[in-house]
N, CA and C atoms of all chains as a GROMACS GRO file, in nm:
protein
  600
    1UNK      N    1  -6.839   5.703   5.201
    1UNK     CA    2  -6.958   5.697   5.288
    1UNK      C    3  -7.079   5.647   5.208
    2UNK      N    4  -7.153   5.580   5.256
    2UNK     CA    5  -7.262   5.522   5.230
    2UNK      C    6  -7.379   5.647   5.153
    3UNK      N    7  -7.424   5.578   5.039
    3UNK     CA    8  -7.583   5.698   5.038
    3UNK      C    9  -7.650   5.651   5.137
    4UNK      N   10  -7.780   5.744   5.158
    4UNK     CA   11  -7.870   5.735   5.237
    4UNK      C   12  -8.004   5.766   5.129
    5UNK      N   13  -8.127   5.683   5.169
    5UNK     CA   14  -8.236   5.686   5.081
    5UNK      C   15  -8.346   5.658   5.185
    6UNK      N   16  -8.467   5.685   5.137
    6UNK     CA   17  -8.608   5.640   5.190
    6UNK      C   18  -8.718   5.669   5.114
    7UNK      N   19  -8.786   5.590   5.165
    7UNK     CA   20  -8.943   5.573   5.063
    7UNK      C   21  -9.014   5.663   5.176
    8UNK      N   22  -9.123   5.766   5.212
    8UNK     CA   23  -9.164   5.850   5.289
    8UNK      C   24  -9.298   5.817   5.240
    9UNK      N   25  -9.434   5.741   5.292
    9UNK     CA   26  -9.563   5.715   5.280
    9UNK      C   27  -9.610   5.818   5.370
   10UNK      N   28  -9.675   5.937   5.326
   10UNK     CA   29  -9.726   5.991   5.388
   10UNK      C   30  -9.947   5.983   5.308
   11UNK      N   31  -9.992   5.977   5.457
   11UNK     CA   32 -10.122   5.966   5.404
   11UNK      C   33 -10.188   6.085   5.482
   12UNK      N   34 -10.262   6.128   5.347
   12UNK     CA   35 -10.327   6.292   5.360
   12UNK      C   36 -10.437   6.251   5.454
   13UNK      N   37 -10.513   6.369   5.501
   13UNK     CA   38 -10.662   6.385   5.538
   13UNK      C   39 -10.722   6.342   5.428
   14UNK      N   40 -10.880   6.316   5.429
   14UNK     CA   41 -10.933   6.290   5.323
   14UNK      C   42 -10.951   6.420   5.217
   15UNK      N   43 -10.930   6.419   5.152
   15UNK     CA   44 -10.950   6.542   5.021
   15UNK      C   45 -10.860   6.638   5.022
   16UNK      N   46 -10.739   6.577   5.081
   16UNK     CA   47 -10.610   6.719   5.105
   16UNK      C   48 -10.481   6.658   5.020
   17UNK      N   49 -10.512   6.546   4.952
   17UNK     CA   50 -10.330   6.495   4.921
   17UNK      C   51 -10.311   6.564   4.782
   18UNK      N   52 -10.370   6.644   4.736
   18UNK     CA   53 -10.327   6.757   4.619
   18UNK      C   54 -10.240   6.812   4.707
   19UNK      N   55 -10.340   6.896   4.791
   19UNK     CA   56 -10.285   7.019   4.832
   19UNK      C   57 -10.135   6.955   4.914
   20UNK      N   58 -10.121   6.848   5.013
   20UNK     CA   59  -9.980   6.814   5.034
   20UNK      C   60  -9.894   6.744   4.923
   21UNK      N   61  -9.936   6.688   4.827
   21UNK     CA   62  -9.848   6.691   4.706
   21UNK      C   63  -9.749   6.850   4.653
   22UNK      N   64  -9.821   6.935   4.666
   22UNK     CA   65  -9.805   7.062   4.594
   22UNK      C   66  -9.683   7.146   4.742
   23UNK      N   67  -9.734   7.065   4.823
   23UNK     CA   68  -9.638   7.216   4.907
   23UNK      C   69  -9.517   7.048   4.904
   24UNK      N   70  -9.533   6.951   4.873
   24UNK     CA   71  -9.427   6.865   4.891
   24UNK      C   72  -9.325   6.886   4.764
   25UNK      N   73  -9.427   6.873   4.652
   25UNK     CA   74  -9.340   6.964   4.540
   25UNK      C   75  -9.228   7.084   4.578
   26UNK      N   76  -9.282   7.167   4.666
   26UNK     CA   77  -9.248   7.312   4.673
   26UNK      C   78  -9.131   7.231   4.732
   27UNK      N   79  -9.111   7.159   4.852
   27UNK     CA   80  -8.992   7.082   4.951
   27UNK      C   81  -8.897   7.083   4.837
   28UNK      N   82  -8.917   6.988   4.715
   28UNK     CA   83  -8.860   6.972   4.617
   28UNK      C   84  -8.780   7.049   4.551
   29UNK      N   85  -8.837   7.156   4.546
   29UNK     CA   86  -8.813   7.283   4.454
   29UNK      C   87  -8.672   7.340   4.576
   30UNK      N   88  -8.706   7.329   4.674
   30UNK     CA   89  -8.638   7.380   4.782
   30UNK      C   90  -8.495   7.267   4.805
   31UNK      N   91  -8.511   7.169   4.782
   31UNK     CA   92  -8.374   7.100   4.776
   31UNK      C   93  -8.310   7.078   4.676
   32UNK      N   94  -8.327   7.153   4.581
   32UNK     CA   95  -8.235   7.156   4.475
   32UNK      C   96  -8.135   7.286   4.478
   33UNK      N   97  -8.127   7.338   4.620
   33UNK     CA   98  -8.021   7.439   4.685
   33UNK      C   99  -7.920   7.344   4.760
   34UNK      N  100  -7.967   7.209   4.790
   34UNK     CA  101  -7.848   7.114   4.833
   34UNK      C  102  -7.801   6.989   4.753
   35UNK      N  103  -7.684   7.028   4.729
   35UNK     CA  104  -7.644   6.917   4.619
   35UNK      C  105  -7.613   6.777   4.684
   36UNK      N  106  -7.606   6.774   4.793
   36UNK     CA  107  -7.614   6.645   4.874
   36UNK      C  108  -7.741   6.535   4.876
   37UNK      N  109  -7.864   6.623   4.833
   37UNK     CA  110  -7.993   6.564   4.773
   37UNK      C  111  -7.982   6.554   4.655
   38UNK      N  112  -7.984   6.380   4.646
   38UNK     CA  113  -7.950   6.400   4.462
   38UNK      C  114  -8.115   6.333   4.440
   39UNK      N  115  -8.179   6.313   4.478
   39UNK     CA  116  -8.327   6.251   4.446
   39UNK      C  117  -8.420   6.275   4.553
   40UNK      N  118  -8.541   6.348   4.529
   40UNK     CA  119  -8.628   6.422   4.588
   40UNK      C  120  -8.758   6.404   4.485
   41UNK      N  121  -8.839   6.278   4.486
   41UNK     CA  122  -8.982   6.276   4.395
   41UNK      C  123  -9.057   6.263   4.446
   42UNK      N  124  -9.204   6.291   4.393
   42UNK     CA  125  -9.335   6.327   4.485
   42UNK      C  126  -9.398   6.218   4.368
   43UNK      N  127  -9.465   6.102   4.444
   43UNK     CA  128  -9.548   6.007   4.361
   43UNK      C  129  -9.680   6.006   4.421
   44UNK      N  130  -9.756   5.980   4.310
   44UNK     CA  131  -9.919   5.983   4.409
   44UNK      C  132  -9.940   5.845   4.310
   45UNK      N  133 -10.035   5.773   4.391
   45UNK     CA  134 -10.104   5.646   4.391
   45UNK      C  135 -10.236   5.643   4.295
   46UNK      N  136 -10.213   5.543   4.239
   46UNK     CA  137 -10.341   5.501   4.152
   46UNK      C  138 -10.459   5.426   4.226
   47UNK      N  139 -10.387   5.387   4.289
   47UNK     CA  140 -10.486   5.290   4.386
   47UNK      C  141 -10.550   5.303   4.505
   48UNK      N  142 -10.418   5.403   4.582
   48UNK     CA  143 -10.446   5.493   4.739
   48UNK      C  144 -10.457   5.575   4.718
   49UNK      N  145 -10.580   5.649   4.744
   49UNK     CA  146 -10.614   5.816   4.701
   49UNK      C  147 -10.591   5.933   4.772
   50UNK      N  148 -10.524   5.881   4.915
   50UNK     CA  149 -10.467   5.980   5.004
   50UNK      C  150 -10.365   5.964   5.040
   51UNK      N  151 -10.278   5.924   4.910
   51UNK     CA  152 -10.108   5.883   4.905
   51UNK      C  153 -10.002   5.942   4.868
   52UNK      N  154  -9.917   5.954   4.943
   52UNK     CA  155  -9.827   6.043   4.831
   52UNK      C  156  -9.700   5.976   4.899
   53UNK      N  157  -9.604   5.900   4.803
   53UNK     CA  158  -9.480   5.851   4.839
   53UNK      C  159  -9.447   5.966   4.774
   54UNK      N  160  -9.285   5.988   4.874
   54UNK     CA  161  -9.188   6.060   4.826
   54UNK      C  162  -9.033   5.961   4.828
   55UNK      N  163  -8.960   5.984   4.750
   55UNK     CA  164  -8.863   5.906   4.734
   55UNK      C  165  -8.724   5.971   4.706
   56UNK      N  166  -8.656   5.996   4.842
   56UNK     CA  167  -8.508   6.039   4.846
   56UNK      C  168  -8.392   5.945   4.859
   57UNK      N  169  -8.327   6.030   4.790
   57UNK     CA  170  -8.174   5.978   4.774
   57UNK      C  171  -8.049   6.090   4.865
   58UNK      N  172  -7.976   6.071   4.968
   58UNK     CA  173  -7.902   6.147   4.978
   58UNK      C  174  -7.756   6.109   4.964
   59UNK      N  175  -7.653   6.229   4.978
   59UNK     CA  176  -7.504   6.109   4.947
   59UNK      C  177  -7.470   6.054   5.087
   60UNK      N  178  -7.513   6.078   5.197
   60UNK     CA  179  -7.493   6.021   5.342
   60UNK      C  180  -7.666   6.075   5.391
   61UNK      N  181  -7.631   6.030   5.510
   61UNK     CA  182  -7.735   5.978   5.642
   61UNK      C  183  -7.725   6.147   5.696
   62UNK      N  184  -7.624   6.184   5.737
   62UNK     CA  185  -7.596   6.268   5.794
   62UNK      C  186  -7.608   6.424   5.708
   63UNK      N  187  -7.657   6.397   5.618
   63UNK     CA  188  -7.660   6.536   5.533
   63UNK      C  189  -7.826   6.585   5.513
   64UNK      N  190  -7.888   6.435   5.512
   64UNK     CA  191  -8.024   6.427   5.557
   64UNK      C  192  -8.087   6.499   5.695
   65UNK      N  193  -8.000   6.455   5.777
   65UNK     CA  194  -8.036   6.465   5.884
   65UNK      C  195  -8.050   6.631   5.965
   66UNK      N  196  -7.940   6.635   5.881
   66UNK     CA  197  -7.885   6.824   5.894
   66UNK      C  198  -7.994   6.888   5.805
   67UNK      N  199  -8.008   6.881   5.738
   67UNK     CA  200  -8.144   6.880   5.619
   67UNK      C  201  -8.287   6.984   5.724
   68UNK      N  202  -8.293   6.839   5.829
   68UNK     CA  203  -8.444   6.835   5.879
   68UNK      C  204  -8.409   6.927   5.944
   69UNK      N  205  -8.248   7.019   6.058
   69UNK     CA  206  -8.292   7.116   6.147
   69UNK      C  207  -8.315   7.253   6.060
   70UNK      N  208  -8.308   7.240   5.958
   70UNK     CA  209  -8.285   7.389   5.854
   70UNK      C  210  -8.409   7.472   5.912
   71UNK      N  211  -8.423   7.566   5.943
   71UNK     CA  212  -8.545   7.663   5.957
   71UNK      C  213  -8.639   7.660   5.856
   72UNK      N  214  -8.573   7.668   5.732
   72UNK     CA  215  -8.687   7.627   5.592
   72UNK      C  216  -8.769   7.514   5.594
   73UNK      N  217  -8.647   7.393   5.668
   73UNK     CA  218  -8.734   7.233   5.653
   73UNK      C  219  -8.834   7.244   5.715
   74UNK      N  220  -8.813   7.293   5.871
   74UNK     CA  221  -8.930   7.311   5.984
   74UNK      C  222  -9.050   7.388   5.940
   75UNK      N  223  -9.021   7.534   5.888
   75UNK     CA  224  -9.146   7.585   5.818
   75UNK      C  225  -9.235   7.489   5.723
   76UNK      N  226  -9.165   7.444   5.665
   76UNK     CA  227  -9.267   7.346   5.531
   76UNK      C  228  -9.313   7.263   5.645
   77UNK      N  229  -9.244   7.183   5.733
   77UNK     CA  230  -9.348   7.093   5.763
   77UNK      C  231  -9.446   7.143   5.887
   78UNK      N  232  -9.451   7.263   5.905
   78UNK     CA  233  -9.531   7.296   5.990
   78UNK      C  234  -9.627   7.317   5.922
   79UNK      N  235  -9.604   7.398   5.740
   79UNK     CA  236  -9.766   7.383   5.669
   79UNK      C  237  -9.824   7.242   5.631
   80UNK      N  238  -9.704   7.178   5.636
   80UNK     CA  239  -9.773   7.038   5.603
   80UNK      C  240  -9.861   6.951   5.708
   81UNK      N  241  -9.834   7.000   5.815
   81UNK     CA  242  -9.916   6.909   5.899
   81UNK      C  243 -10.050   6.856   5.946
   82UNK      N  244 -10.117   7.025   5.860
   82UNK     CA  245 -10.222   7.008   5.935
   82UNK      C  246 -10.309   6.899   5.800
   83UNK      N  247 -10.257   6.846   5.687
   83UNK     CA  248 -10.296   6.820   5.593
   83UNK      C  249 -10.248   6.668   5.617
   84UNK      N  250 -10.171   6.614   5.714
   84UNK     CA  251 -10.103   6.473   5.732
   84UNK      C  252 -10.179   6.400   5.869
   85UNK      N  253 -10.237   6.294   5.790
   85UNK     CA  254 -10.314   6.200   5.867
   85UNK      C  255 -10.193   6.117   5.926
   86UNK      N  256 -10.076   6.088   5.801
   86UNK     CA  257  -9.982   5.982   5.881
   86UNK      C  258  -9.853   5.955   5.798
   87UNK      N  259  -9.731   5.969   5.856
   87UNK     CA  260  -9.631   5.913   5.791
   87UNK      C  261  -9.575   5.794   5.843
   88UNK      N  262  -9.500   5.701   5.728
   88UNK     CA  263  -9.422   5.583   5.738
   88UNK      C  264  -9.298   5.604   5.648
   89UNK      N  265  -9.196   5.613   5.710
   89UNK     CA  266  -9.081   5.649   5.667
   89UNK      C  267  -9.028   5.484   5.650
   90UNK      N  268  -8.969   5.382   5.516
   90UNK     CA  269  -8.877   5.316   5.497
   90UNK      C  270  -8.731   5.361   5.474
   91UNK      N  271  -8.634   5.328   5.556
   91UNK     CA  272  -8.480   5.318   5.508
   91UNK      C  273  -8.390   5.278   5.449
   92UNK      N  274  -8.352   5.329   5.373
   92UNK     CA  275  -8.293   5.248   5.244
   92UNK      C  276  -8.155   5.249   5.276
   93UNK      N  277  -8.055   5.138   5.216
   93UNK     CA  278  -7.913   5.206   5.163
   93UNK      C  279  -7.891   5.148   4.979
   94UNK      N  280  -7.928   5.317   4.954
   94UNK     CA  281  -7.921   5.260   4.798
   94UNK      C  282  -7.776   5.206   4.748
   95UNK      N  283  -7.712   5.065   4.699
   95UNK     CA  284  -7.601   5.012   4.656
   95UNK      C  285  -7.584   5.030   4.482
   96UNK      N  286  -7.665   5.143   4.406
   96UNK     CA  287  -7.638   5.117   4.290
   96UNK      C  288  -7.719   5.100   4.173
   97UNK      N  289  -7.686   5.105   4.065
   97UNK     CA  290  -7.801   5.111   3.957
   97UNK      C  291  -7.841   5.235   3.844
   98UNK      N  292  -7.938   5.255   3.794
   98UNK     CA  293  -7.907   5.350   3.674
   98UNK      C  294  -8.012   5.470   3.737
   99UNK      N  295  -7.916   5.578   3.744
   99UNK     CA  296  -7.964   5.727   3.786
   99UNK      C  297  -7.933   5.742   3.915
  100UNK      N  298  -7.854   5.707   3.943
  100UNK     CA  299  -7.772   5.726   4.097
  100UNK      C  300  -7.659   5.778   4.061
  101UNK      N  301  -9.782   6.203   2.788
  101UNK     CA  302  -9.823   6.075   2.879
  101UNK      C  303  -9.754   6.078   2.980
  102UNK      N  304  -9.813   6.035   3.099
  102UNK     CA  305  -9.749   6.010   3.231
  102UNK      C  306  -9.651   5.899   3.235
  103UNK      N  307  -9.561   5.974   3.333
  103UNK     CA  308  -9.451   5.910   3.364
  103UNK      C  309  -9.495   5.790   3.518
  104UNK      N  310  -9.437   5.647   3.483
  104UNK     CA  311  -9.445   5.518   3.546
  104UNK      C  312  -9.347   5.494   3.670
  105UNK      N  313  -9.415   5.490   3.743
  105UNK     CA  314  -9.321   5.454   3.880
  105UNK      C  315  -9.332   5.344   3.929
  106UNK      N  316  -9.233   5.233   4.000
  106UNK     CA  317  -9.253   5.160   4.120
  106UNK      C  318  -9.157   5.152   4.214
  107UNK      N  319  -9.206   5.116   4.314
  107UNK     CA  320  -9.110   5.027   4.426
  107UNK      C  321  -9.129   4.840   4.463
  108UNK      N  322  -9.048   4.805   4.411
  108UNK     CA  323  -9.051   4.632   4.412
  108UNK      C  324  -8.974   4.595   4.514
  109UNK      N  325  -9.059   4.533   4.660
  109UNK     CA  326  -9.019   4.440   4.740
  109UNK      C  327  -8.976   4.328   4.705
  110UNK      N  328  -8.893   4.295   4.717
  110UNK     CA  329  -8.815   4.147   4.631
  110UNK      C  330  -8.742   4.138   4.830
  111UNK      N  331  -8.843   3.992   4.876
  111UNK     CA  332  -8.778   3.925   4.975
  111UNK      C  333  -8.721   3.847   4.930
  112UNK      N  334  -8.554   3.815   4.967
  112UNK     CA  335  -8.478   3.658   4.918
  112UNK      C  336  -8.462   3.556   5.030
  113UNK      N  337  -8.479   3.414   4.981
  113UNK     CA  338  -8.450   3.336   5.045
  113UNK      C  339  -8.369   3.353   5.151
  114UNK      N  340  -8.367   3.279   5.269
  114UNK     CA  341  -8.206   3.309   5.382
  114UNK      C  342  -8.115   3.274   5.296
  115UNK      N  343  -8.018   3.416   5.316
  115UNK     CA  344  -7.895   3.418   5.272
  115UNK      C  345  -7.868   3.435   5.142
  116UNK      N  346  -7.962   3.456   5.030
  116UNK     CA  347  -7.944   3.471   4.916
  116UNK      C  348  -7.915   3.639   4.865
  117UNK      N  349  -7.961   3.742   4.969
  117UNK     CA  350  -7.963   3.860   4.974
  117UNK      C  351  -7.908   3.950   4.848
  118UNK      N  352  -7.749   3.916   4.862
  118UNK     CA  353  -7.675   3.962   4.832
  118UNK      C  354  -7.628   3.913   4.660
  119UNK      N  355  -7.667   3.789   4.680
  119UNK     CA  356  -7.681   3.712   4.521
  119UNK      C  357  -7.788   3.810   4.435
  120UNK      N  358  -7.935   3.804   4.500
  120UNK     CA  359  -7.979   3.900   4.452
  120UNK      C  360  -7.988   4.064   4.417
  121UNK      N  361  -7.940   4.118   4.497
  121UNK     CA  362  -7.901   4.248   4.433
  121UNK      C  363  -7.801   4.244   4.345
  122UNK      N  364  -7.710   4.164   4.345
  122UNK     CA  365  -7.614   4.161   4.229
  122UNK      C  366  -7.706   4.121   4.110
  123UNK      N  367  -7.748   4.013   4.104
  123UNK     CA  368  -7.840   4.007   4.010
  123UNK      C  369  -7.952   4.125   3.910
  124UNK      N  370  -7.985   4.214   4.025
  124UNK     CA  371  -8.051   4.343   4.017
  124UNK      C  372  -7.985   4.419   3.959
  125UNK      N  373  -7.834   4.463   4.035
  125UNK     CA  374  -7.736   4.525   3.997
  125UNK      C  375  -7.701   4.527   3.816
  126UNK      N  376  -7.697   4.411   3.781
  126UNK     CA  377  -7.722   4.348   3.652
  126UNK      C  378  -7.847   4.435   3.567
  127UNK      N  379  -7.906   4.408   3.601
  127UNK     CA  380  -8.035   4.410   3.506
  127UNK      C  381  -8.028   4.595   3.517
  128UNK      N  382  -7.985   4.639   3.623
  128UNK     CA  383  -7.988   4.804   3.649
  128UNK      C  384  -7.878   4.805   3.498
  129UNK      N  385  -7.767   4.713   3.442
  129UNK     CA  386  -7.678   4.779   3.387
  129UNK      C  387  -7.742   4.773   3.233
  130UNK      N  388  -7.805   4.678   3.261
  130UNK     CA  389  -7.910   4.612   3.074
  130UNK      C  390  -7.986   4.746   3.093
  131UNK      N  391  -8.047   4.798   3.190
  131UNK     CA  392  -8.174   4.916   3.155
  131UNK      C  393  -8.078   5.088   3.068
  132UNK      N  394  -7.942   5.045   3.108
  132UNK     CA  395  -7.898   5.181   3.095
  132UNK      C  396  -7.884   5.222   2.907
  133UNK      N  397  -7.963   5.063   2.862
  133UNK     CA  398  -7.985   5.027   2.736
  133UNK      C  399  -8.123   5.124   2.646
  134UNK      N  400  -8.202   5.127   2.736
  134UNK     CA  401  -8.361   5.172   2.725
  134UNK      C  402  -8.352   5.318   2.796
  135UNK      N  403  -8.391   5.409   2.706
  135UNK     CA  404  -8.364   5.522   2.695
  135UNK      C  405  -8.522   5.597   2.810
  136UNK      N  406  -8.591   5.495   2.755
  136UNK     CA  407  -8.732   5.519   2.864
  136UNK      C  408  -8.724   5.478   3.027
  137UNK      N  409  -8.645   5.411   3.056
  137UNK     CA  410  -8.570   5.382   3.191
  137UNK      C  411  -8.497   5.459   3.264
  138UNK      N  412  -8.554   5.573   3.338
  138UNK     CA  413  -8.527   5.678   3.368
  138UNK      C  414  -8.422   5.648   3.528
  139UNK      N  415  -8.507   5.567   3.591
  139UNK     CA  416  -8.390   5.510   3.709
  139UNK      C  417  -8.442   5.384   3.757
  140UNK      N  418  -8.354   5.311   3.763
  140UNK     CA  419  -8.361   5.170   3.795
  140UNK      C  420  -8.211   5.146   3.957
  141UNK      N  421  -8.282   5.196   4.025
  141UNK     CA  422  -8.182   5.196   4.178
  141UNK      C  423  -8.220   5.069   4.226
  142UNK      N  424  -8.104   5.000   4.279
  142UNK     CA  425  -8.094   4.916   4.406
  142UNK      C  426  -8.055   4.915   4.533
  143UNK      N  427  -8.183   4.926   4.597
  143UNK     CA  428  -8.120   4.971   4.737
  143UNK      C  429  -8.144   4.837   4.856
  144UNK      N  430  -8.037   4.853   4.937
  144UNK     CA  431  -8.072   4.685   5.040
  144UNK      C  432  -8.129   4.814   5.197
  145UNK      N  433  -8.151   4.714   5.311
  145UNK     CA  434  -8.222   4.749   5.398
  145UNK      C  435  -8.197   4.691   5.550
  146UNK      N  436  -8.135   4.853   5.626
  146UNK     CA  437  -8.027   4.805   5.726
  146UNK      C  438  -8.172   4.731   5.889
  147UNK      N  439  -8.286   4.746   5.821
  147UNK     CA  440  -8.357   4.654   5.904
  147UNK      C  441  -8.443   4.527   5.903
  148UNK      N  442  -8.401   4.470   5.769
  148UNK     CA  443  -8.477   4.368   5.702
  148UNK      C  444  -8.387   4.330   5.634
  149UNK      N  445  -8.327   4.226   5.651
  149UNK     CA  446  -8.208   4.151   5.578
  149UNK      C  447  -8.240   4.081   5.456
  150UNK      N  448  -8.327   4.038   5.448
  150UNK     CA  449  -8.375   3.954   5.331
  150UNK      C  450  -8.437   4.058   5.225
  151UNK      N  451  -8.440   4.179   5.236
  151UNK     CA  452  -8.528   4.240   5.183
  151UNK      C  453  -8.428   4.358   5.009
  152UNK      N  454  -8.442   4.322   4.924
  152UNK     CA  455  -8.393   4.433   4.821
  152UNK      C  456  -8.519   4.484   4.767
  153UNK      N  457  -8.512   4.634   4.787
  153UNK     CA  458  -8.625   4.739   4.710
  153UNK      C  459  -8.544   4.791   4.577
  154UNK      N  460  -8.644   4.780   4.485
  154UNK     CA  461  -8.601   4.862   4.319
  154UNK      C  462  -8.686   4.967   4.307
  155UNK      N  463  -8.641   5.041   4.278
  155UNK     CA  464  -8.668   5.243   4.235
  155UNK      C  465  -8.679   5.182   4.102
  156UNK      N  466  -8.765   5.221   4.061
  156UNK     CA  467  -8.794   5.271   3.931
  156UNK      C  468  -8.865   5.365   3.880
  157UNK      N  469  -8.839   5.455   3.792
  157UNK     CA  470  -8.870   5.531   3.701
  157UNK      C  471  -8.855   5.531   3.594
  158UNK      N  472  -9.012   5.490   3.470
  158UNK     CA  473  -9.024   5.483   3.352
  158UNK      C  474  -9.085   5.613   3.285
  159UNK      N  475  -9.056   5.685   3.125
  159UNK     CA  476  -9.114   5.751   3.044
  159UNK      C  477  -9.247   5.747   3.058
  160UNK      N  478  -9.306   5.618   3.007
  160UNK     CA  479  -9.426   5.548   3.052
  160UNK      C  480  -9.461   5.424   3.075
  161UNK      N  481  -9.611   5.391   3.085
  161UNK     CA  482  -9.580   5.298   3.167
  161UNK      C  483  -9.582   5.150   3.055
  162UNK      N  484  -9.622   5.208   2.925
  162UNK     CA  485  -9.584   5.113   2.778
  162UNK      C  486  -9.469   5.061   2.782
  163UNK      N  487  -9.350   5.145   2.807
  163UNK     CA  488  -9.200   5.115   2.780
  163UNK      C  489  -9.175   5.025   2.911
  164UNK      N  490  -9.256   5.041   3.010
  164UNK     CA  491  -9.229   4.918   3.114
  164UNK      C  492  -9.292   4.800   3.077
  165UNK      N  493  -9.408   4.833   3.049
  165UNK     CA  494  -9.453   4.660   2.983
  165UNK      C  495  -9.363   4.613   2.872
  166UNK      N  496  -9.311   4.697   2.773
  166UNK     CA  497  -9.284   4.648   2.682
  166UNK      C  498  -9.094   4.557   2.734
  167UNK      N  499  -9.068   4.639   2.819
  167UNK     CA  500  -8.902   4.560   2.870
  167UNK      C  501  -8.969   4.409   2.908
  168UNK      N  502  -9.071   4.400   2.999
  168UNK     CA  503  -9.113   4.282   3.076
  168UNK      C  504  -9.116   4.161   2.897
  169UNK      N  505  -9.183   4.171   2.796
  169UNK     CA  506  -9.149   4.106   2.674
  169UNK      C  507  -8.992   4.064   2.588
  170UNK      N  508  -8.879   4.106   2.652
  170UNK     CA  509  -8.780   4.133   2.612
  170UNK      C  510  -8.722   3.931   2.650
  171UNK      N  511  -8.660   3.919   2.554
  171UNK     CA  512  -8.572   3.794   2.603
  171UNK      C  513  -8.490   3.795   2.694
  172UNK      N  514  -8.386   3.930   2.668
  172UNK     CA  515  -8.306   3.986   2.813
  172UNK      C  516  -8.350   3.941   2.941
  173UNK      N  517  -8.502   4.003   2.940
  173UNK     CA  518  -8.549   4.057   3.081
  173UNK      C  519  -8.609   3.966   3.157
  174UNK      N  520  -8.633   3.846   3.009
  174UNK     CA  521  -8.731   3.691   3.086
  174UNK      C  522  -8.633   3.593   3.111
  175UNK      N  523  -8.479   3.598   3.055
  175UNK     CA  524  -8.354   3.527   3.122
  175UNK      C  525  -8.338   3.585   3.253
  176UNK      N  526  -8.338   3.711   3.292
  176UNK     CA  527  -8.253   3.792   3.399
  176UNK      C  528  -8.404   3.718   3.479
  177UNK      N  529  -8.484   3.685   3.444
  177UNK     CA  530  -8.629   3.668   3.594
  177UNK      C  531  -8.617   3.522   3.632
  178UNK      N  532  -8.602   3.481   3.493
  178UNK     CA  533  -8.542   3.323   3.555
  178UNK      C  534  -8.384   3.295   3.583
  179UNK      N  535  -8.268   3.372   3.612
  179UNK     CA  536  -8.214   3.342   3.657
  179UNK      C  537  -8.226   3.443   3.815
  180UNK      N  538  -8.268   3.499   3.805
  180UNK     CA  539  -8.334   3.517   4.007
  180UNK      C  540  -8.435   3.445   4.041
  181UNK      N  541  -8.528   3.395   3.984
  181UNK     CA  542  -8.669   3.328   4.018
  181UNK      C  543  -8.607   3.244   4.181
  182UNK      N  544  -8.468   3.169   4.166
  182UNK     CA  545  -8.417   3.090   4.223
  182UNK      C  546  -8.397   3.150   4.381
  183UNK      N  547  -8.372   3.270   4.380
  183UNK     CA  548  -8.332   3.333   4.486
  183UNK      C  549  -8.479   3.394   4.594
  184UNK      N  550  -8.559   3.402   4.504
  184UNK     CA  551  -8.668   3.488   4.566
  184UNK      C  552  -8.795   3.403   4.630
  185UNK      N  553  -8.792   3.478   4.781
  185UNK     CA  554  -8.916   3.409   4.783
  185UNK      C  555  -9.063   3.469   4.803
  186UNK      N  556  -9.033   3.616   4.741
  186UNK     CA  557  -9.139   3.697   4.748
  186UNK      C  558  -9.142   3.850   4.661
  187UNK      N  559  -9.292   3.891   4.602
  187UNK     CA  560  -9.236   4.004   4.541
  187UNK      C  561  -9.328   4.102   4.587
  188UNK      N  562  -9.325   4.213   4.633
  188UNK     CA  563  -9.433   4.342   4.648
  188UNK      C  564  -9.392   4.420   4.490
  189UNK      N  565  -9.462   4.455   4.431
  189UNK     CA  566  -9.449   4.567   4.393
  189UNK      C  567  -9.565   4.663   4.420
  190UNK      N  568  -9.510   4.815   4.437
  190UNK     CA  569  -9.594   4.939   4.456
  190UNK      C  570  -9.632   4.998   4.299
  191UNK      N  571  -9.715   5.053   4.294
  191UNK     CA  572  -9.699   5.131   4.163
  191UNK      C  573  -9.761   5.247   4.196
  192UNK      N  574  -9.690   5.322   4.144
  192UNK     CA  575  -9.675   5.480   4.139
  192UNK      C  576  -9.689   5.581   4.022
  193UNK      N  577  -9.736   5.685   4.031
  193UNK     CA  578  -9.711   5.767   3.959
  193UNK      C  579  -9.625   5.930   4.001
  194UNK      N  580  -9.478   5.960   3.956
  194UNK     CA  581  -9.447   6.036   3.957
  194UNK      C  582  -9.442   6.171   3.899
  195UNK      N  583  -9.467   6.247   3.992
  195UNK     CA  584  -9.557   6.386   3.958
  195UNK      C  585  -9.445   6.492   3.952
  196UNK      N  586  -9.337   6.512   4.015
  196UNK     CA  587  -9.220   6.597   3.974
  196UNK      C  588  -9.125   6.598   4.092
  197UNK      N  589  -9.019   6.664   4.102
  197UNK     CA  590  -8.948   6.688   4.204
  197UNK      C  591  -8.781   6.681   4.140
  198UNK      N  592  -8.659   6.645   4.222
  198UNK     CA  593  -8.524   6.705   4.194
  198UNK      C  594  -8.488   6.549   4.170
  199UNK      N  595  -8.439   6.553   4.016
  199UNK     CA  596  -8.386   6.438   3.978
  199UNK      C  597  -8.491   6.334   3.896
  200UNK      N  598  -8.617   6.424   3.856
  200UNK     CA  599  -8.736   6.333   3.750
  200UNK      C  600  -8.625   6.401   3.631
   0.00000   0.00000   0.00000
């Protein structure tokens, strides 16, 4: 089966993308209970100051997906919301390369 | 020192797609050389055909300039130069999560 990946652009309120960096961290901290998430990073921007890419790797589509109904997933993003001006989710299919 | 991130839009010519990620594929296997090359992924994109994105994660962001000087790395650009007819790169900084 195919991995599954995405680039996740989420853009904060103005003066909040610490604070959603930090509970996105916490997401992080929280998927390292599923070994089906093999890449889960929180990047913030030099350039966009209310940026925060996140960048997953899963081993399928479908493990992701099961992911989002978890009761845990839903809680986090219910604190996250009020701190999210906007997401843009890209879809990847990662084919390969070093740290996969 | 902070750790160096990007995401590189690399559009290819029609039909070259697949030439190019192999090409990528390549250069992912030269990085597994550089110990500061933390992940170098190739991923293609089931809604943009022309389109290969590169994951990267560097030590810092020295050890990325310093590959771009490499003879390796200025053969591997001119032998894709041919294929490409466009480049985004993002730059990032990665702040932590499952699999830094």
């Amino acid at each position: 089966m195919s991995k599954f990946g995405m680039y996740v652009k989420f853009t904060a309120h103005a003066g909040q993308r610490d604070a959603l960096a930090k509970l996105l961290l916490e997401s992080a901290e929280s998927a390292n209970a599923f070994e089906e998430c093999e890449l889960y990073i929180v990047n913030i921007s030099d350039t966009e100051p209310e940026t925060v890419w996140v960048t997953e790797v899963w081993s399928n589509e479908a493990a992701h997906d099961a992911s989002l109904g978890l009761d845990e997933t839903k809680a986090a993003i219910q604190r996250a919301m009020p701190l999210i001006a906007g997401v843009e989710p890209i879809k990847l299919q990662p084919i390969g390369g070093k740290g996969l």
